[in-house]
N, CA, C and O atoms as a CHARMM CRD file, in Angstrom:
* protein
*
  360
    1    1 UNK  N      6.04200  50.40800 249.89400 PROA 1      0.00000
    2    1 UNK  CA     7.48800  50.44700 249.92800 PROA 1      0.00000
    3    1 UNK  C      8.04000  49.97000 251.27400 PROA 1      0.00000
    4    1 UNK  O      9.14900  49.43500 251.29200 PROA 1      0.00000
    5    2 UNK  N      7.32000  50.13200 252.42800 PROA 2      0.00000
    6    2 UNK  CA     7.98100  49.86800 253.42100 PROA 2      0.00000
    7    2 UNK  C      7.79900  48.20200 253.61200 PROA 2      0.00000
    8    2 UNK  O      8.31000  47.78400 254.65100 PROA 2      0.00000
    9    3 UNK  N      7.30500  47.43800 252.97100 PROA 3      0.00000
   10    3 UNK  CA     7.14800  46.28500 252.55500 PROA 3      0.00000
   11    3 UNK  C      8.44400  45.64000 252.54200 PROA 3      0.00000
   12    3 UNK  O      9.02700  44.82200 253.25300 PROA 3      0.00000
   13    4 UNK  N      8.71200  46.33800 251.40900 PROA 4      0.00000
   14    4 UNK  CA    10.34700  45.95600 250.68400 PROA 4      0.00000
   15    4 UNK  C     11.53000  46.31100 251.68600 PROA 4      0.00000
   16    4 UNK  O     12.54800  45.62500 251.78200 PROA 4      0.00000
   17    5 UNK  N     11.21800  47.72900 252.59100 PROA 5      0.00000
   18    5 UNK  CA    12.25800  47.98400 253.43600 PROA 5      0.00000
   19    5 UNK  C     12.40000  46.79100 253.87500 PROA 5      0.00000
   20    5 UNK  O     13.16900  45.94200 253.42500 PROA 5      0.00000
   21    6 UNK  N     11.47000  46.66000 255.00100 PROA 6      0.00000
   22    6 UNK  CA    11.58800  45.32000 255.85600 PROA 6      0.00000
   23    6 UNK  C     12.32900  44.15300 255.47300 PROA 6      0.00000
   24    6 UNK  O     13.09700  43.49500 256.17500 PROA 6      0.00000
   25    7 UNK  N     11.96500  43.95200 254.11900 PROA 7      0.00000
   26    7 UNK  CA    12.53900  42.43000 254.19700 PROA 7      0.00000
   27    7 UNK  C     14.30100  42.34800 253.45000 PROA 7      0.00000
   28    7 UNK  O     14.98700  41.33500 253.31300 PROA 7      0.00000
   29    8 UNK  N     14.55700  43.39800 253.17400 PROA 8      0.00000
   30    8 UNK  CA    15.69900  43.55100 252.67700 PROA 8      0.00000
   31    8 UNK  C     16.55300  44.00400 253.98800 PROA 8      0.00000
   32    8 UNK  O     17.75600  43.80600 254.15400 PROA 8      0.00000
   33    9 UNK  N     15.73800  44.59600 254.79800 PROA 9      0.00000
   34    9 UNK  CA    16.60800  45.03000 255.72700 PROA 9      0.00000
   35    9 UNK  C     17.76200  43.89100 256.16800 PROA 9      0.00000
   36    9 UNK  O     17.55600  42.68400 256.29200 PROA 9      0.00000
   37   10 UNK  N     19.55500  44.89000 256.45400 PROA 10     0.00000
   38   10 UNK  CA    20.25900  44.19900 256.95800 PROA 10     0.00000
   39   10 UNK  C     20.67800  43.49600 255.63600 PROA 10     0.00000
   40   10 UNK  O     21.87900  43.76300 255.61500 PROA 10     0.00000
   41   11 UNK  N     20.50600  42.98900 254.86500 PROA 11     0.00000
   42   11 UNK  CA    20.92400  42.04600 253.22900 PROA 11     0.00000
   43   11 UNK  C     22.22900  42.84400 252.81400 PROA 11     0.00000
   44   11 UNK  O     22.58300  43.98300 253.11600 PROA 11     0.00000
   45   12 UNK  N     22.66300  42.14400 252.24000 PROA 12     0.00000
   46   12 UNK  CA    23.76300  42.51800 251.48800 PROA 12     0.00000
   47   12 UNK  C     23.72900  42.46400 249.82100 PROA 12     0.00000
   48   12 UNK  O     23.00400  41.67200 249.22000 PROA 12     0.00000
   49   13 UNK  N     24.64100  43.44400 249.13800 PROA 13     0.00000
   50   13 UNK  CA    24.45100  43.22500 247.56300 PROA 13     0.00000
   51   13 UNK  C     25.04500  41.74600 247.26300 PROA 13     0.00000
   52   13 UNK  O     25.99100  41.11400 247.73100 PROA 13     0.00000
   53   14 UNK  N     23.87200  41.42400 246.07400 PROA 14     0.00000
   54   14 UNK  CA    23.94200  39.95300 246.00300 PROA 14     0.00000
   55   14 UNK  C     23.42900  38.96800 246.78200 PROA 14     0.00000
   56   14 UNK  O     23.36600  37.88700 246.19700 PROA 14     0.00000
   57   15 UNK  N     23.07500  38.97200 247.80100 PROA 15     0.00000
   58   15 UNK  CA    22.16200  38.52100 248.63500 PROA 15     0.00000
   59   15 UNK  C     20.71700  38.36800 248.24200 PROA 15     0.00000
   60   15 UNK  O     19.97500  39.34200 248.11900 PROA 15     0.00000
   61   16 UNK  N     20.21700  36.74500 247.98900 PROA 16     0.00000
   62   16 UNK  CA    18.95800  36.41300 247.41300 PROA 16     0.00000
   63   16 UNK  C     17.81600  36.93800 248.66400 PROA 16     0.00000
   64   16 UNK  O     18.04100  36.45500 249.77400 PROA 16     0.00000
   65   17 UNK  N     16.81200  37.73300 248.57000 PROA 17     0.00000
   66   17 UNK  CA    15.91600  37.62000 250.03100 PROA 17     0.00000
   67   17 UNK  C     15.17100  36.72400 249.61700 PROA 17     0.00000
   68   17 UNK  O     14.75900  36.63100 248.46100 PROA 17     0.00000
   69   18 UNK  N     14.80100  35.58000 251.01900 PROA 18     0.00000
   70   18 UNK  CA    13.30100  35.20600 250.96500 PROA 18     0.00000
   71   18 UNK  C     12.00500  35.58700 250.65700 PROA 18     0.00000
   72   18 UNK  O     11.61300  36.75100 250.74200 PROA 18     0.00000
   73   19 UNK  N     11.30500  34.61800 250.29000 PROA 19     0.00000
   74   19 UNK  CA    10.03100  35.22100 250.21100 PROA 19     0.00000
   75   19 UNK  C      9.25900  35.84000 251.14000 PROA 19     0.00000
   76   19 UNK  O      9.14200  35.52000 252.32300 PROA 19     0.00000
   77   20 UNK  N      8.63700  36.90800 250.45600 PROA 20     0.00000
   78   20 UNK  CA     7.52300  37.97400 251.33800 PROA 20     0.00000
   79   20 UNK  C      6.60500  37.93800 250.71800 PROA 20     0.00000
   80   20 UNK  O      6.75400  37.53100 249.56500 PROA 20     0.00000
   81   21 UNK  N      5.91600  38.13800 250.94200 PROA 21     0.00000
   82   21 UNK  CA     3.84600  38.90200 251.01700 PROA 21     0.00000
   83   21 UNK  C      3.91200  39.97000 250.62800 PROA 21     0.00000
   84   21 UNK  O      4.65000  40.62900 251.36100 PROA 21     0.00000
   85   22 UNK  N      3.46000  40.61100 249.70700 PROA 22     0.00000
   86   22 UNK  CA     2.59600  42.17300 249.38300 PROA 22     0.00000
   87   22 UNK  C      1.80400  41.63500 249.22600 PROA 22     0.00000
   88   22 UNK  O      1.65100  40.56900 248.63000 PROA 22     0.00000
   89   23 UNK  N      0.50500  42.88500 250.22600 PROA 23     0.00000
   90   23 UNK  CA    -0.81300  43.38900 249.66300 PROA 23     0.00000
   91   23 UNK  C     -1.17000  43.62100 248.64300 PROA 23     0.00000
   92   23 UNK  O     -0.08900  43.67000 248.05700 PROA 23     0.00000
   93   24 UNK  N     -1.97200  43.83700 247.84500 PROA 24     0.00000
   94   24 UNK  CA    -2.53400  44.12900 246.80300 PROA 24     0.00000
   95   24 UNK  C     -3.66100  45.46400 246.65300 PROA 24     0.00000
   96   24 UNK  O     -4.86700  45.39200 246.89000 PROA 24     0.00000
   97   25 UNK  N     -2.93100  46.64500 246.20800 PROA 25     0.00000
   98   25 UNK  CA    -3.26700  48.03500 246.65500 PROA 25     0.00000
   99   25 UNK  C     -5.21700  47.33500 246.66700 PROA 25     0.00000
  100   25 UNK  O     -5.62600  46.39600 245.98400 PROA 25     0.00000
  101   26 UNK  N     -5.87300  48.00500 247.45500 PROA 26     0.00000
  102   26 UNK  CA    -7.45300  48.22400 247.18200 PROA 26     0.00000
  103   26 UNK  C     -7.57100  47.09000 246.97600 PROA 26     0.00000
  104   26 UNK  O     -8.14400  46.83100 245.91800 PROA 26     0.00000
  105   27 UNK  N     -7.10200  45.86400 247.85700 PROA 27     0.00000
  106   27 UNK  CA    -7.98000  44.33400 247.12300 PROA 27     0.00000
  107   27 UNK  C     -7.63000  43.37500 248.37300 PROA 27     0.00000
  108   27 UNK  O     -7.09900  42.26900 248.26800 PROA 27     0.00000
  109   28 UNK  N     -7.99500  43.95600 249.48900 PROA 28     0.00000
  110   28 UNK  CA    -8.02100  43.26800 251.47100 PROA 28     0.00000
  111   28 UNK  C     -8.10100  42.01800 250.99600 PROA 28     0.00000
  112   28 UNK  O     -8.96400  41.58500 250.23100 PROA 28     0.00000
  113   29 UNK  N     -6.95200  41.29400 251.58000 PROA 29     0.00000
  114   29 UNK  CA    -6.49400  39.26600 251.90800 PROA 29     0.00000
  115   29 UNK  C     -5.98000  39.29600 250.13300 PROA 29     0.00000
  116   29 UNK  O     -6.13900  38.19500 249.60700 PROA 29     0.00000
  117   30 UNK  N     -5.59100  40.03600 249.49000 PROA 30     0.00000
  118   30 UNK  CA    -5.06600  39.44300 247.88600 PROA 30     0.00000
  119   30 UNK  C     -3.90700  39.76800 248.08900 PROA 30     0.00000
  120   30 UNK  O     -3.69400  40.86100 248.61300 PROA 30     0.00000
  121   31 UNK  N     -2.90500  38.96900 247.75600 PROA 31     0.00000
  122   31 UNK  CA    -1.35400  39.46700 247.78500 PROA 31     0.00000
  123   31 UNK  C     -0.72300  38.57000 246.76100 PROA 31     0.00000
  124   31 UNK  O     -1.26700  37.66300 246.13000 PROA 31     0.00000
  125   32 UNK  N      1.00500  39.14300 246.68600 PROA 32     0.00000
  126   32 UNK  CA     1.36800  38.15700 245.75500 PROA 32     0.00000
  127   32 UNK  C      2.36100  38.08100 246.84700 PROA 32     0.00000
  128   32 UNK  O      2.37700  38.60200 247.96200 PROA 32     0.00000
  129   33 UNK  N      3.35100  37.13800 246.11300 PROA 33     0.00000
  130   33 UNK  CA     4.96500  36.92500 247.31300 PROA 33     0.00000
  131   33 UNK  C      5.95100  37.00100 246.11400 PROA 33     0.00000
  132   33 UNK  O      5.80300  36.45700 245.01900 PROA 33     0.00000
  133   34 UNK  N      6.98100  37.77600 246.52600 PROA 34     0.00000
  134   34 UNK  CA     8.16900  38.42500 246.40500 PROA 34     0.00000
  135   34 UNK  C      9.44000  37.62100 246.38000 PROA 34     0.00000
  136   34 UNK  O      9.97500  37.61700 247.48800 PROA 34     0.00000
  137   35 UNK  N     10.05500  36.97500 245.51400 PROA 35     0.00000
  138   35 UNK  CA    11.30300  37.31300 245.57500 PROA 35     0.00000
  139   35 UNK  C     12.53100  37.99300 245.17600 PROA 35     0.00000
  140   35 UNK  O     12.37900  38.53300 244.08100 PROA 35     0.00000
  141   36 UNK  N     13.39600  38.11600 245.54700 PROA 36     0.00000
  142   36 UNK  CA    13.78100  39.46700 245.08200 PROA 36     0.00000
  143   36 UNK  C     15.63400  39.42100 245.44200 PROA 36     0.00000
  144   36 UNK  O     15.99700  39.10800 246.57600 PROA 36     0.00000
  145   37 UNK  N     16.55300  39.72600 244.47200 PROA 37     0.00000
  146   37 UNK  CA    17.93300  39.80900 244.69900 PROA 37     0.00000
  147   37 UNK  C     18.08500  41.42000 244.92700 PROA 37     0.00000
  148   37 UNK  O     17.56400  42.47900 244.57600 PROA 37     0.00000
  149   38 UNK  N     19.06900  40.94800 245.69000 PROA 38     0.00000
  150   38 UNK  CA    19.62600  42.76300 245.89500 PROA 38     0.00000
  151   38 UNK  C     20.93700  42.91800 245.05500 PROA 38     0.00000
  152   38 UNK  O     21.84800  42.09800 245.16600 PROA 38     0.00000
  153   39 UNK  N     21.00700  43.98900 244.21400 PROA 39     0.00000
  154   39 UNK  CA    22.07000  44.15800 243.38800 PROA 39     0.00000
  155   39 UNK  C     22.95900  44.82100 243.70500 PROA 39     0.00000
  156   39 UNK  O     24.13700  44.46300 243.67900 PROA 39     0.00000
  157   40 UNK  N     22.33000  46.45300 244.23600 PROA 40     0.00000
  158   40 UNK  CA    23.02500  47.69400 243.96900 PROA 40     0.00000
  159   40 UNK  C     22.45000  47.81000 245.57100 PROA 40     0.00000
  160   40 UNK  O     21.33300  47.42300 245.91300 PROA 40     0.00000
  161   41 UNK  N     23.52900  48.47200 246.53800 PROA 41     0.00000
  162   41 UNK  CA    22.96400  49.55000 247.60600 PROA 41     0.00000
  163   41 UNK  C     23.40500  50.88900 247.32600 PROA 41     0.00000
  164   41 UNK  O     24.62100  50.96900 247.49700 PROA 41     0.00000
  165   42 UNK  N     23.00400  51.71900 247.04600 PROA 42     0.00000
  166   42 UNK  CA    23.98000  53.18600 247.24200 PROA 42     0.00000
  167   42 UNK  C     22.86000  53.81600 248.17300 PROA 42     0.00000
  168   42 UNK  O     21.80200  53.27400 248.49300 PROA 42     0.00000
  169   43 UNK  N     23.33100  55.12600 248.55800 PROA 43     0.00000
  170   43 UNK  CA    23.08900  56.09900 249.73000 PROA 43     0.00000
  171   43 UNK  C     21.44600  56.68600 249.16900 PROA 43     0.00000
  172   43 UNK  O     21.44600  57.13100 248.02100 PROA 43     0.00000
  173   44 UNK  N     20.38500  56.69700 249.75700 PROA 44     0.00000
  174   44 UNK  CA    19.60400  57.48900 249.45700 PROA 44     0.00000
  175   44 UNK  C     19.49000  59.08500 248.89700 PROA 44     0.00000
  176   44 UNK  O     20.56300  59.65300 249.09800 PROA 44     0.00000
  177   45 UNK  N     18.90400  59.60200 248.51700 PROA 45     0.00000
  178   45 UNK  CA    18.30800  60.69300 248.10400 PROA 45     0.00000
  179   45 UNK  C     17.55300  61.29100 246.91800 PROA 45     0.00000
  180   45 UNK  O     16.61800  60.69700 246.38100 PROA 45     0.00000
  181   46 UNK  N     18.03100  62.59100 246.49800 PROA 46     0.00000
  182   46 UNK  CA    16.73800  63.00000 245.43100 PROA 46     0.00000
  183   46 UNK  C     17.62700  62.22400 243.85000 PROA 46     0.00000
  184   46 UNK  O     18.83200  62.07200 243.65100 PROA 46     0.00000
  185   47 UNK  N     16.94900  62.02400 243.34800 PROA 47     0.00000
  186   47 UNK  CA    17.37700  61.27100 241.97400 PROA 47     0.00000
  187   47 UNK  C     17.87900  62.79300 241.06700 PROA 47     0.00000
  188   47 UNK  O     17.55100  63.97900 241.09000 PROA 47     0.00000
  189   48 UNK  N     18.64400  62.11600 240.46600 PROA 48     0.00000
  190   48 UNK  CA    19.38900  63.57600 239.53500 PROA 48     0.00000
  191   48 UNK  C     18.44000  63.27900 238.20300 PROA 48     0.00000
  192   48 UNK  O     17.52500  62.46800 238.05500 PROA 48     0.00000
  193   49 UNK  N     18.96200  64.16000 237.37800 PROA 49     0.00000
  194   49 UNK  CA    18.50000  64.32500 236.34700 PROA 49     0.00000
  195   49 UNK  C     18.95200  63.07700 235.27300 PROA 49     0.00000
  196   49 UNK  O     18.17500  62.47600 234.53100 PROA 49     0.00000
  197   50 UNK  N     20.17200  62.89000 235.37400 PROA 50     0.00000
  198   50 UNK  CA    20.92900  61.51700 234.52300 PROA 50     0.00000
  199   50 UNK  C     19.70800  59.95100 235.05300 PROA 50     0.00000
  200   50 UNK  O     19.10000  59.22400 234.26800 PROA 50     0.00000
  201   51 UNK  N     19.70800  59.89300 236.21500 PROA 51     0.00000
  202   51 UNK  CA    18.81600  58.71700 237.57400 PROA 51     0.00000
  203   51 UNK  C     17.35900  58.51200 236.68300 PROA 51     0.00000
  204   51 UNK  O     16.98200  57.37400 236.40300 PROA 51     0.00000
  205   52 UNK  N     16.58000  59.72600 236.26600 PROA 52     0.00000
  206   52 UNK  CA    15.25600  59.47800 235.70100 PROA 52     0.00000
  207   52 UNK  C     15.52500  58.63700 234.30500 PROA 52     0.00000
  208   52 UNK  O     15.30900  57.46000 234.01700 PROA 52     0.00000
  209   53 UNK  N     16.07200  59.70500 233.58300 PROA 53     0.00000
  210   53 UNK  CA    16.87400  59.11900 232.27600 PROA 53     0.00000
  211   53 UNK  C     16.52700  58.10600 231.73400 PROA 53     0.00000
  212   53 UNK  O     15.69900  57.71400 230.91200 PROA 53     0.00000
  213   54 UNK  N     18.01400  57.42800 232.88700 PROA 54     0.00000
  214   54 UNK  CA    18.07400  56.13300 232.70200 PROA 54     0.00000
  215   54 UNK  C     17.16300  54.96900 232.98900 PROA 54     0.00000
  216   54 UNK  O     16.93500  53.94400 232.34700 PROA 54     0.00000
  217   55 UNK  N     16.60900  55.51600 234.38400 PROA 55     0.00000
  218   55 UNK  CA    15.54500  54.85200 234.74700 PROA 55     0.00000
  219   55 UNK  C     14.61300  54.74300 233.73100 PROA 55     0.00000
  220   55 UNK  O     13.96000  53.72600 233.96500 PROA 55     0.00000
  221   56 UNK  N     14.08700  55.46600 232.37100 PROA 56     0.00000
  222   56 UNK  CA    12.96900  55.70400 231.58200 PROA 56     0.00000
  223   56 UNK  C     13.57000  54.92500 230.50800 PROA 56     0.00000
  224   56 UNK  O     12.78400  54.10900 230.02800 PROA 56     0.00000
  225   57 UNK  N     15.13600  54.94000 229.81000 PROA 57     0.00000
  226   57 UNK  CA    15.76000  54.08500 228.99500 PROA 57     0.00000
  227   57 UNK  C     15.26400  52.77100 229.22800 PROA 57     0.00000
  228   57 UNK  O     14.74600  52.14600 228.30200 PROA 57     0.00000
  229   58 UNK  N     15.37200  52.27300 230.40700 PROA 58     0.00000
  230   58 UNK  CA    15.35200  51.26000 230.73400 PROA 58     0.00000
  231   58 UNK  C     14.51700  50.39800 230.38100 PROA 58     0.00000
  232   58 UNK  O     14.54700  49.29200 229.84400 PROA 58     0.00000
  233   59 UNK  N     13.14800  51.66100 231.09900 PROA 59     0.00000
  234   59 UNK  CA    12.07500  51.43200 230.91500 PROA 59     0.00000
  235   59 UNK  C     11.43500  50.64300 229.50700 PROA 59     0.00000
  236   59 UNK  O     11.15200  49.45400 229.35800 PROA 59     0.00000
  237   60 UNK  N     11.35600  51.46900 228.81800 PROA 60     0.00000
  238   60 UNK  CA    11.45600  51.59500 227.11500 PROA 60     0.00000
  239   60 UNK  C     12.19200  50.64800 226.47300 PROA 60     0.00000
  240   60 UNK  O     11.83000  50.47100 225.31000 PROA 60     0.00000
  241   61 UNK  N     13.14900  49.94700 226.85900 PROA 61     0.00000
  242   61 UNK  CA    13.91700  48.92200 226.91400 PROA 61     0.00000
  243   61 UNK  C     13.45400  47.94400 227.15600 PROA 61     0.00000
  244   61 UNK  O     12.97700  47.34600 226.19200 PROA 61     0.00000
  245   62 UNK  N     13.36800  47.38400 228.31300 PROA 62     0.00000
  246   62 UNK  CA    11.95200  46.50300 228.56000 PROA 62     0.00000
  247   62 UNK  C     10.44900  46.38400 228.08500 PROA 62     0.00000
  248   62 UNK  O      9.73700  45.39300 228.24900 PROA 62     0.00000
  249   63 UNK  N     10.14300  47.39700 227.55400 PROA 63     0.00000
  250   63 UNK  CA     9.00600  47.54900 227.19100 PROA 63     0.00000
  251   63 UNK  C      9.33700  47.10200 225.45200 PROA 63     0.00000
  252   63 UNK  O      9.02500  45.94200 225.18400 PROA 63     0.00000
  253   64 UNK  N      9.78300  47.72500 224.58600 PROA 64     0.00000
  254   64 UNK  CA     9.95800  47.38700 223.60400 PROA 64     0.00000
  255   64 UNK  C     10.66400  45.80500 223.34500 PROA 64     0.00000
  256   64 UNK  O     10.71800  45.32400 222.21300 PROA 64     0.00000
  257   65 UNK  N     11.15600  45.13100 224.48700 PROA 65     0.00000
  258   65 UNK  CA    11.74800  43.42400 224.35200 PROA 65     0.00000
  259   65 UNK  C      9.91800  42.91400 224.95400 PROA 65     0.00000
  260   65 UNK  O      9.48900  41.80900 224.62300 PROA 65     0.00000
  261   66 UNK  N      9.29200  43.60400 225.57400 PROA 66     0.00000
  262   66 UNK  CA     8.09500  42.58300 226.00200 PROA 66     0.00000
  263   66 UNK  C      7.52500  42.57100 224.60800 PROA 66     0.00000
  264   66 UNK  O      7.72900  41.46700 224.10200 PROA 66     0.00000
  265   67 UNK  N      6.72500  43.59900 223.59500 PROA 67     0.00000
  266   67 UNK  CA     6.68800  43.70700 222.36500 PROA 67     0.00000
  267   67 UNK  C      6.71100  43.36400 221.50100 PROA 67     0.00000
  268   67 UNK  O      5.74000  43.38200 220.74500 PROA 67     0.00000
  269   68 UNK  N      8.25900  42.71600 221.11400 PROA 68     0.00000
  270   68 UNK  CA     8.75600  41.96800 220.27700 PROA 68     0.00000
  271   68 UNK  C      8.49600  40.70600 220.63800 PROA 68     0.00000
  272   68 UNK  O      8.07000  40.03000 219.70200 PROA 68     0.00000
  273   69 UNK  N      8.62000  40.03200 221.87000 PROA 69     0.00000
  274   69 UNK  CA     8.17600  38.78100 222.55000 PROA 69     0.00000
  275   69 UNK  C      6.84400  38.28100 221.99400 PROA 69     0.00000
  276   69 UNK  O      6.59500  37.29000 221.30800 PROA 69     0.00000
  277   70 UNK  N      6.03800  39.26600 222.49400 PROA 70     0.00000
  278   70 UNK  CA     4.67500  39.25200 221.82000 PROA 70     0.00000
  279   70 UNK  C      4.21500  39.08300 220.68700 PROA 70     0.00000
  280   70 UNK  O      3.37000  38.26000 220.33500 PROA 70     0.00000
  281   71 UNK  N      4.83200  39.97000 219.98800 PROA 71     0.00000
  282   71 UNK  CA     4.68700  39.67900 218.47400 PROA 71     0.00000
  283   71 UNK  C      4.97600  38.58200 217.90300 PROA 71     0.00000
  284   71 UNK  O      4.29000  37.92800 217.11800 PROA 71     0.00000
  285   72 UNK  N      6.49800  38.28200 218.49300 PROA 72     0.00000
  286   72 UNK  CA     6.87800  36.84400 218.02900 PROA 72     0.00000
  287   72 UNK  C      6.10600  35.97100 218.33600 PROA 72     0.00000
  288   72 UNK  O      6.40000  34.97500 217.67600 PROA 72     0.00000
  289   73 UNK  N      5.32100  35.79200 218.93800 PROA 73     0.00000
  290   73 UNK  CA     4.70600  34.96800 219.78900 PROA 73     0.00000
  291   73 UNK  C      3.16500  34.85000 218.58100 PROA 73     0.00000
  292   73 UNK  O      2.77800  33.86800 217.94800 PROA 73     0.00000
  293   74 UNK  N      2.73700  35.89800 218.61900 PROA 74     0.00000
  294   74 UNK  CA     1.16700  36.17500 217.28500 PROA 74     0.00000
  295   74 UNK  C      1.93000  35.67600 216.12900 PROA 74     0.00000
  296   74 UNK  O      1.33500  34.76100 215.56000 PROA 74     0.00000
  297   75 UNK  N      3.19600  36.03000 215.54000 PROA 75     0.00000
  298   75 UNK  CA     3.34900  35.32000 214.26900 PROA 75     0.00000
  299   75 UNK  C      3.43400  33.38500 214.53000 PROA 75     0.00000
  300   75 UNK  O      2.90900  32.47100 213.89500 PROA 75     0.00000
  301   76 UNK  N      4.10700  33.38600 215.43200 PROA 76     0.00000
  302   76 UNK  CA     4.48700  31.66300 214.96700 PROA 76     0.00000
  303   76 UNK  C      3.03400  31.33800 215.54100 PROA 76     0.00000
  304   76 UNK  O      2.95300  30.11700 215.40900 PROA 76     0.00000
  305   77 UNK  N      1.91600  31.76600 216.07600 PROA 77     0.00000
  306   77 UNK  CA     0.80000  31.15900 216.70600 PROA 77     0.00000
  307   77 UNK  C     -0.10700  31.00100 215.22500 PROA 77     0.00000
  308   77 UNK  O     -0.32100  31.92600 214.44100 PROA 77     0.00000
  309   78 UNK  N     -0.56400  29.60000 215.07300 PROA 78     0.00000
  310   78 UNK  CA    -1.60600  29.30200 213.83400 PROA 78     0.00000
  311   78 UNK  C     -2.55400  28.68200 214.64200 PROA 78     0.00000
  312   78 UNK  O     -2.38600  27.95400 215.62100 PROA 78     0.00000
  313   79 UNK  N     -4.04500  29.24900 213.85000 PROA 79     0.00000
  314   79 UNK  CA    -5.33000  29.06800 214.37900 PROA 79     0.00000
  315   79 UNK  C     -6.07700  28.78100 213.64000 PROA 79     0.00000
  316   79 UNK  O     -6.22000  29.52300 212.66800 PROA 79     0.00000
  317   80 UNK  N     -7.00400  27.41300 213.77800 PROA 80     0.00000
  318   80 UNK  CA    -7.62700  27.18100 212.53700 PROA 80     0.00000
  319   80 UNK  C     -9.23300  27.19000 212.94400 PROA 80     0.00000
  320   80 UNK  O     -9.51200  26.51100 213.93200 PROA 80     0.00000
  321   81 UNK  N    -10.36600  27.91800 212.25900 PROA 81     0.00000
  322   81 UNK  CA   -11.55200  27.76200 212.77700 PROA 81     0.00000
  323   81 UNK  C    -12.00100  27.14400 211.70100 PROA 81     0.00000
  324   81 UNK  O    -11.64600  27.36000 210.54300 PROA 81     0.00000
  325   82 UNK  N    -13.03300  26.12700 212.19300 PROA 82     0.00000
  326   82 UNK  CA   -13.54300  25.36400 210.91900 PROA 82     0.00000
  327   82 UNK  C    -14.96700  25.16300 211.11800 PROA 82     0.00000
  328   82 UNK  O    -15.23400  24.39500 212.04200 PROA 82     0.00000
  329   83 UNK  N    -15.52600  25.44400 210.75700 PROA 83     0.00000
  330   83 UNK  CA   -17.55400  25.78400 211.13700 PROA 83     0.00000
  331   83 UNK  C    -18.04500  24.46900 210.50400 PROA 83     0.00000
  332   83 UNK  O    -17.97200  24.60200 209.28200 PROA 83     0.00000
  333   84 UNK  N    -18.58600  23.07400 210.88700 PROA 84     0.00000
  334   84 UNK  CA   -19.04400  21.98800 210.77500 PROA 84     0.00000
  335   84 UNK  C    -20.05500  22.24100 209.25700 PROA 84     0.00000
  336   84 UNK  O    -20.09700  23.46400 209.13000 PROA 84     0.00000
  337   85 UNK  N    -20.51700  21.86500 208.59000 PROA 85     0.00000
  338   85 UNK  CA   -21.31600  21.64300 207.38000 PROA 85     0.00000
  339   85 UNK  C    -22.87100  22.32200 208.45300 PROA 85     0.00000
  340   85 UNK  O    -22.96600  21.86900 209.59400 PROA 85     0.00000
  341   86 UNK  N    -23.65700  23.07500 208.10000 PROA 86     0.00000
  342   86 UNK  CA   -24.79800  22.99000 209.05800 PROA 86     0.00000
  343   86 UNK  C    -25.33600  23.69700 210.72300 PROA 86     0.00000
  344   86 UNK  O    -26.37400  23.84400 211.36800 PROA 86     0.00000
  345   87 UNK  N    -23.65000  24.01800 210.85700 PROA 87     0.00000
  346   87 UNK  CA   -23.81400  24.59400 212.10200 PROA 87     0.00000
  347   87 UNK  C    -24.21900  25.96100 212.74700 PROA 87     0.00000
  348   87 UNK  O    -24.34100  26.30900 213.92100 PROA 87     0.00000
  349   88 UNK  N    -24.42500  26.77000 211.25600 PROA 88     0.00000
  350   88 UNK  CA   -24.31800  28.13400 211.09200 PROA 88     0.00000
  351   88 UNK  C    -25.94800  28.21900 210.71900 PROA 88     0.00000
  352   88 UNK  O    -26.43200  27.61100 209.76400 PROA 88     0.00000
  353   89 UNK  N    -26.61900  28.96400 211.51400 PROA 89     0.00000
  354   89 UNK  CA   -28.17500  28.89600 211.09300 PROA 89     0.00000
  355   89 UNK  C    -27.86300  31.18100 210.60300 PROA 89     0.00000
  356   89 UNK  O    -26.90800  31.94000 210.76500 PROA 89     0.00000
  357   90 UNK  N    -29.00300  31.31900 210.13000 PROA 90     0.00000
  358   90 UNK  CA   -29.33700  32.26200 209.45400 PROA 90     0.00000
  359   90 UNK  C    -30.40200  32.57700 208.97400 PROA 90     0.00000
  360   90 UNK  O    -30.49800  33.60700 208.30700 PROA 90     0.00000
């Protein structure tokens, strides 16, 4: 997390950041790079009860559109295997 502090630091909402570097937990010299918009700033603290919620709606939200993506994706995909006359020993 303090990753993300850093490079947002000072940004403003709406403000595109440049690219950064994360590590890659347990995997020394692997990283990916970051870019990242800032949307929302509000004030830190403990998340309320409504904050998880939504955060988990969301979640579930995204998760169920990756899903459907997918699926859509296995139906329109056609695959044809075709085994040559001979090629099949036994």
């Amino acid at each position: 997390m303090q990753d993300y502090r850093d490079a947002i630091e000072g940004a403003q909402e709406g403000d595109v950041i440049d690219p950064f570097r994360l590590e890659v937990p347990g995997l020394p010299g692997v990283g990916k790079w970051v870019v990242a918009k800032l949307i929302e700033v509000s004030a830190g603290g403990e998340w309320t009860l409504d904050d998880v919620r939504e955060h988990f709606r969301l979640q579930i939200q995204q998760d169920k559109t990756i899903q459907k993506i997918v699926d859509d994706l296995r139906e329109a995909t056609f695959i044809d295997v075709r085994l040559e006359s001979g090629s099949v020993t036994g």
